[in-house]
C-alpha positions in Angstrom: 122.2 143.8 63.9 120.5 145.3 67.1 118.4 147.4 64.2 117.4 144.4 62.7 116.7 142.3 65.8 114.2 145.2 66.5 112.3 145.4 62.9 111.6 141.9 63.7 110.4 142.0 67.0 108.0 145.0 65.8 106.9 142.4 63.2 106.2 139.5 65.0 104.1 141.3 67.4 102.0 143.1 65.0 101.3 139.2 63.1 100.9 138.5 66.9 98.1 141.3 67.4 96.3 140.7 64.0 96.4 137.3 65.1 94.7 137.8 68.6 92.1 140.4 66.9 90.5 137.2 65.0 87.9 135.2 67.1 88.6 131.7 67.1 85.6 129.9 65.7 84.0 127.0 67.7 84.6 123.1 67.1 82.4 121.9 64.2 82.0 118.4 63.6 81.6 118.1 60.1 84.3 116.8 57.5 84.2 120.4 56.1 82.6 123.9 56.9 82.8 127.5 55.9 81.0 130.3 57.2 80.3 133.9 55.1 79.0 137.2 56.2 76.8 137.9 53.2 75.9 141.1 54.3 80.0 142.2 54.3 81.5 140.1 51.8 83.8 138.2 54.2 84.8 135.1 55.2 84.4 134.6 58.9 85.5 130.8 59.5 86.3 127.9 57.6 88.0 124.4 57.4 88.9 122.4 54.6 86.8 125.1 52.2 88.4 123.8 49.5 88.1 120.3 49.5 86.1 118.3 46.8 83.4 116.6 48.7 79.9 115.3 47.2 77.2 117.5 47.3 74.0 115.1 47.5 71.0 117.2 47.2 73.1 120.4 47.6 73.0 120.0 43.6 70.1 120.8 43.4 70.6 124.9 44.7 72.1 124.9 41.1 69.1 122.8 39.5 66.8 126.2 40.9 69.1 128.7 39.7 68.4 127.6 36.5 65.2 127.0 37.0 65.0 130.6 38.2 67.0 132.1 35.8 64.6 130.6 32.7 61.4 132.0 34.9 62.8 135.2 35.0 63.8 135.2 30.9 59.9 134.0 30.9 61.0 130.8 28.8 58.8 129.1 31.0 56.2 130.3 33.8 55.1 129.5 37.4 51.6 128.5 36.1 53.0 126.4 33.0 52.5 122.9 33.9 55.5 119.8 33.2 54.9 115.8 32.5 56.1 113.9 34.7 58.8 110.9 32.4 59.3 107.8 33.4 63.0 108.7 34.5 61.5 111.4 36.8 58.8 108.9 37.9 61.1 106.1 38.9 64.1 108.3 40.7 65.5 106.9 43.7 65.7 108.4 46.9 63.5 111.3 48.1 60.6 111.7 46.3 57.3 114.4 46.3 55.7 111.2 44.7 54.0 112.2 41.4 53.9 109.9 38.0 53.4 109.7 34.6 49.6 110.4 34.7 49.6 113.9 36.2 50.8 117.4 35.0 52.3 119.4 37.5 52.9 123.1 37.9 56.2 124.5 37.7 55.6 126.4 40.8 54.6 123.1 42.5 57.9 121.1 40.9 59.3 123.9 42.9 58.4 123.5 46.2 58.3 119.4 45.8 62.6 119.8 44.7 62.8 122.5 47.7 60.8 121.2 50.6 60.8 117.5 49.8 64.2 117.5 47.9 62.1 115.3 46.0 64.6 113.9 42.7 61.2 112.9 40.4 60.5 116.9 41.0 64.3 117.8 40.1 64.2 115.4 37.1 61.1 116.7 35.8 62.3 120.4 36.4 65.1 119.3 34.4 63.5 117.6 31.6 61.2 120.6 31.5 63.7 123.5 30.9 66.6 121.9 29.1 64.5 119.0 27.0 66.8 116.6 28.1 68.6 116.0 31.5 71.6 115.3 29.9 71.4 118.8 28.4 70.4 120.0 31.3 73.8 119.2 32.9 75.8 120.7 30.6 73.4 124.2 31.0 74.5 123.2 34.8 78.4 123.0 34.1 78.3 126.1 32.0 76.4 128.1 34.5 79.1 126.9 37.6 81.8 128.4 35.0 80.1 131.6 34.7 79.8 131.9 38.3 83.3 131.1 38.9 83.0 127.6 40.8 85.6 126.2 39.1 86.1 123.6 41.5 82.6 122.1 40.4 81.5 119.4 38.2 77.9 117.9 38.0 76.6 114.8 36.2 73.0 115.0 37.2 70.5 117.5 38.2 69.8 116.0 41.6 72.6 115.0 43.1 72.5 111.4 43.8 76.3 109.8 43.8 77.9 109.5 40.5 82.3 109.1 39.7 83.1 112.9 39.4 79.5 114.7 40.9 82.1 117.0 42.8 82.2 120.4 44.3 83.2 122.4 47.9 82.3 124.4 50.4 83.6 128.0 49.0 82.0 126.7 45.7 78.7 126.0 46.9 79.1 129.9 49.3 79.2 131.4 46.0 76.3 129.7 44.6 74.3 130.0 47.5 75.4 133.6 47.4 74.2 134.5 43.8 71.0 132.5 44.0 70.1 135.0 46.9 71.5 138.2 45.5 69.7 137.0 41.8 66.3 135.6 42.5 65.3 137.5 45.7 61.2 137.1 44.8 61.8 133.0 44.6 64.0 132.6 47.2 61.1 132.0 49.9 60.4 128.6 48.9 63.2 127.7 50.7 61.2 128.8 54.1 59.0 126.5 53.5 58.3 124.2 56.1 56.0 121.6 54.4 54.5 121.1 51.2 52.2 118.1 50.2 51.3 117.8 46.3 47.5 117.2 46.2 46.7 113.9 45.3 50.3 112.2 46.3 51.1 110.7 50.1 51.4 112.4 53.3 55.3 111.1 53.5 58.1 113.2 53.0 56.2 116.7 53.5 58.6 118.4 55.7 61.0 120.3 54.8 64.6 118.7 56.3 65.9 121.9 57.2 65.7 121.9 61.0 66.5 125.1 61.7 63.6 126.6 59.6 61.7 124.8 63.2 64.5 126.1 65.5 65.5 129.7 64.8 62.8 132.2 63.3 65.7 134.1 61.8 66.9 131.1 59.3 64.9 131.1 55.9 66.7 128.6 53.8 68.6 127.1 52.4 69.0 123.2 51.3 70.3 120.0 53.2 72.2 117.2 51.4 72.9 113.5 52.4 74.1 110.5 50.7 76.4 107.7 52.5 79.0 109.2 50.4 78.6 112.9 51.2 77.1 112.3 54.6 74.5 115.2 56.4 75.2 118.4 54.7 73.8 121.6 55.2 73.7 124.8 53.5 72.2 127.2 56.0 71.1 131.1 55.9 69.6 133.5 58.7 68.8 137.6 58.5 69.3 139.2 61.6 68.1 142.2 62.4 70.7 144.9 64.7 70.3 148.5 66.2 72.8 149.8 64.0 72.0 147.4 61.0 69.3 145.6 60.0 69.0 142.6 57.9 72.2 141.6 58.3 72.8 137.7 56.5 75.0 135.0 57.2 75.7 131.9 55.1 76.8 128.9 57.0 77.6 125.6 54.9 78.6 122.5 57.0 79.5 119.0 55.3 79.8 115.7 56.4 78.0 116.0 59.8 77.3 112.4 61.5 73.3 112.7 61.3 70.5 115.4 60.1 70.3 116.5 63.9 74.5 116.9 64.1 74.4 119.3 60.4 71.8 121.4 62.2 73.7 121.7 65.3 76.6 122.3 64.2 75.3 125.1 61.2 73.4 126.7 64.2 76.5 127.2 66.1 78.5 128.8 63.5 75.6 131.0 63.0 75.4 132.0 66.5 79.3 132.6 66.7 79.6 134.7 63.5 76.3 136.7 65.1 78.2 137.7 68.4 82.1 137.3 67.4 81.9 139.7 64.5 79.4 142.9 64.4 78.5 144.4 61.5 79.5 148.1 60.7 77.7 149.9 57.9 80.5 152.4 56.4 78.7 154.1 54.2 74.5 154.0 52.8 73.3 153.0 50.0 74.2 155.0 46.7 76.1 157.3 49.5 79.3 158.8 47.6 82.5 157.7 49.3 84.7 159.9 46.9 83.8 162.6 44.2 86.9 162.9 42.7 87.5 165.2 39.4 86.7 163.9 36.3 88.6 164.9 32.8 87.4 165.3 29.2 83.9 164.6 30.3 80.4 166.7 30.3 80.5 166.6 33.9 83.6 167.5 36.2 83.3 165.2 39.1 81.5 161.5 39.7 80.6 160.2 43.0 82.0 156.6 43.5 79.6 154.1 45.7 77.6 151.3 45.7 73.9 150.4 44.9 74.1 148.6 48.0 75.2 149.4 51.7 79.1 149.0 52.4 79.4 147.1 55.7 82.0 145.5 56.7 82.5 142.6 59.5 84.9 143.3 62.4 85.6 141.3 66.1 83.6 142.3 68.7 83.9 145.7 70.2 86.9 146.4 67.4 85.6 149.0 65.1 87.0 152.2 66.1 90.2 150.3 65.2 89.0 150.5 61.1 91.2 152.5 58.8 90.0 153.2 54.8 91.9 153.9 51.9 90.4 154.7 48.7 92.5 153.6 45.3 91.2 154.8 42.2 93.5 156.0 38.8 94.2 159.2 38.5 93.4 161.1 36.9 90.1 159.7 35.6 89.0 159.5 32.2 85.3 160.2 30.7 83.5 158.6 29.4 82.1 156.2 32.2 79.2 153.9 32.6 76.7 153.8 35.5 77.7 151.0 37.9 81.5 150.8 36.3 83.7 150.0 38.7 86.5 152.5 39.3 88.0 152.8 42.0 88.6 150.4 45.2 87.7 151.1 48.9 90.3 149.3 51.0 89.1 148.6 54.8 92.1 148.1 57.4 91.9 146.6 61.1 94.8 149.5 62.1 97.3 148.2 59.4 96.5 145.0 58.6 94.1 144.5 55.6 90.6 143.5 56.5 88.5 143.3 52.8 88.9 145.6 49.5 85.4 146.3 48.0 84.8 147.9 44.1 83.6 151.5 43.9 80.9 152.1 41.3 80.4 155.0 39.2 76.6 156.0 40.6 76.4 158.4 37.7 77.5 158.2 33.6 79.6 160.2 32.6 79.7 161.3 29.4 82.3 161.8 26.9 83.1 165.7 26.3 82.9 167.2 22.9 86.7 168.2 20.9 86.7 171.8 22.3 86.3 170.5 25.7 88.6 167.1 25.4 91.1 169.5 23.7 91.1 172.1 26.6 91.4 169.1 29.5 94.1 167.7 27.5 96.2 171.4 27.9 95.3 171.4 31.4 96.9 167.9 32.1 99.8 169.4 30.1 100.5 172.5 31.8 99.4 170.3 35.3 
């Protein structure tokens, strides 16, 4: 019994010390918030992440995606220009202001839907790449599938309030994520401060994002509000550090009271995540944290990595506190692919798990000829 009393006494103070290595995040006044480390892959802070809330004009991070994604398939190009419908023309809400007698540029469609959050841009954008808005959407559904936000559904490209126009906060992290990580060269249209298409009024040219005026390290991303959804924000800054540079954070706050409160409140979680967590860069780019043996291949080892840095987000002043453990199968099999993941690189605040990240071949391997299979195979056997 004494024995017993003791295991738990060892256990509730080490749930007790992983517990009091985790800042505690600031008050946020929104219905719902989550803040990411894009940089490391983590979760920093959240409430209420998984909620279905209303996106408003948040929809339309997914409306560029596409948009994005057909540019970069060349299906359509920044040049090409789009008539304007009479749907697009006569869309509530915010507008860039253009009608049925002009043809616009994509690129200019763009910037109207970014920095205007204008819905006749985002209709026209809509009409332009999937022929019909209503096909659009579904191009929009399958695309949240294939991303994994599986808590989403949309019924229009702009975001306006409709029975079932639903998503959340981790949802739209991994959206905002991906449209990042996919379209680096477009996403600067979300720095944009204002835009005015020639020949169309001088309302509505600034971009609502108030931090784009507040905080030179913010470049984007999109703000949302209907009465439904209230103020949302979807917010994004690159700082730079001595021991990392351009290290992002991704803060997403829903449901403020007012546009001032969402950029408040996104601005604080920013600043927090900044000084409560520091970034730690384990290992480079394409730097080889393993190079373990390889069998029946043409090469006898393969480094394991990433294309990418692996840094990882710990409290304040806590990093000489990180542990690593690499899991990979052994023993390992040719023939592998470049980039294939193999192995997993697990990160540990002393022994409690902090994040897991894949471990990528950063070489093929191929497949060894029958003399060579058959002589691994007898070495597995006498090993």
């Amino acid at each position: 019994m004494n024995v017993l009393r003791v295991c738990m006494f060892l256990l509730a103070s080490l749930c007790a010390n992983v517990v009091a290595q985790t800042p505690e995040p600031p008050e946020i006044a929104a219905k719902a918030y989550l803040l990411i480390d894009v940089t490391a892959a983590q979760v920093l802070a959240q409430r209420q992440a998984d909620t279905p809330v209303e996106p408003a004009s948040l929809t339309k991070l997914m409306t560029a995606y596409l948009v994005f994604d057909a540019l970069r398939a060349k299906k359509i190009s920044l040049q090409q220009t789009f008539s304007v419908s009479e749907t697009a023309w006569k869309m509530p809400g915010s507008r860039m202001f253009i009608d049925p007698k002009m043809q616009v540029p994509v690129e200019d469609l763009i910037k109207g839907m970014i920095v205007q959050s204008g819905n006749d841009a985002t209709m026209a954008l809509a009409e332009g790449v999937g022929g019909t808005s209503q096909h659009f959407v579904a191009m929009m559904n399958a695309q949240a599938k294939a991303l994994g936000m599986n808590a989403t559904t949309y019924k229009n490209p702009e975001g306006l309030t409709e029975p079932g126009h639903t998503t959340t906060a981790r949802d739209l992290s991994i959206l905002a994520t991906r449209l990042m990580q996919d379209f680096p060269s477009y996403v600067g249209y979300y720095a944009i401060q204002k835009y005015r298409y020639p020949g169309t009024p001088a309302a509505n040219d600034t971009n609502r994002n108030l931090l784009l005026f507040r905080d030179p390290t913010v470049d984007g991303l999109k703000t949302g509000h209907t009465d439904a959804a209230g103020y949302c924000l979807v917010a994004t800054a690159k700082r730079d550090f001595p021991n990392l540079k351009g290290r992002r954070l991704l803060a997403i706050v829903l449901g403020a009271s007012s546009e001032n409160a969402r950029a408040e409140e996104a601005q604080k979680l920013l600043n927090w995540g900044y000084t409560a967590y520091d970034g730690i860069k384990l290992f480079e780019a394409n730097q080889a944290v393993v190079t373990p043996m390889v069998w029946k291949g043409q090469a006898d080892t393969v480094a394991l990595g990433r294309p990418q840095a692996i840094v990882v987000a710990v409290p304040q002043g806590q990093a000489a506190r990180l542990k690593t453990q690499v899991v990979r199968p052994d023993p390992l099999f040719a023939p592998l692919q470049l980039n294939q993941s193999v192995a997993t690189l697990k990160v540990f605040m002393d022994q409690a798990p902090l994040t897991e990240v894949p471990l990528l071949a950063l070489q093929p391997v191929q497949e060894a000829g029958w003399i060579g299979r058959t002589w691994d195979s007898l070495r597995l056997w006498v090993r």
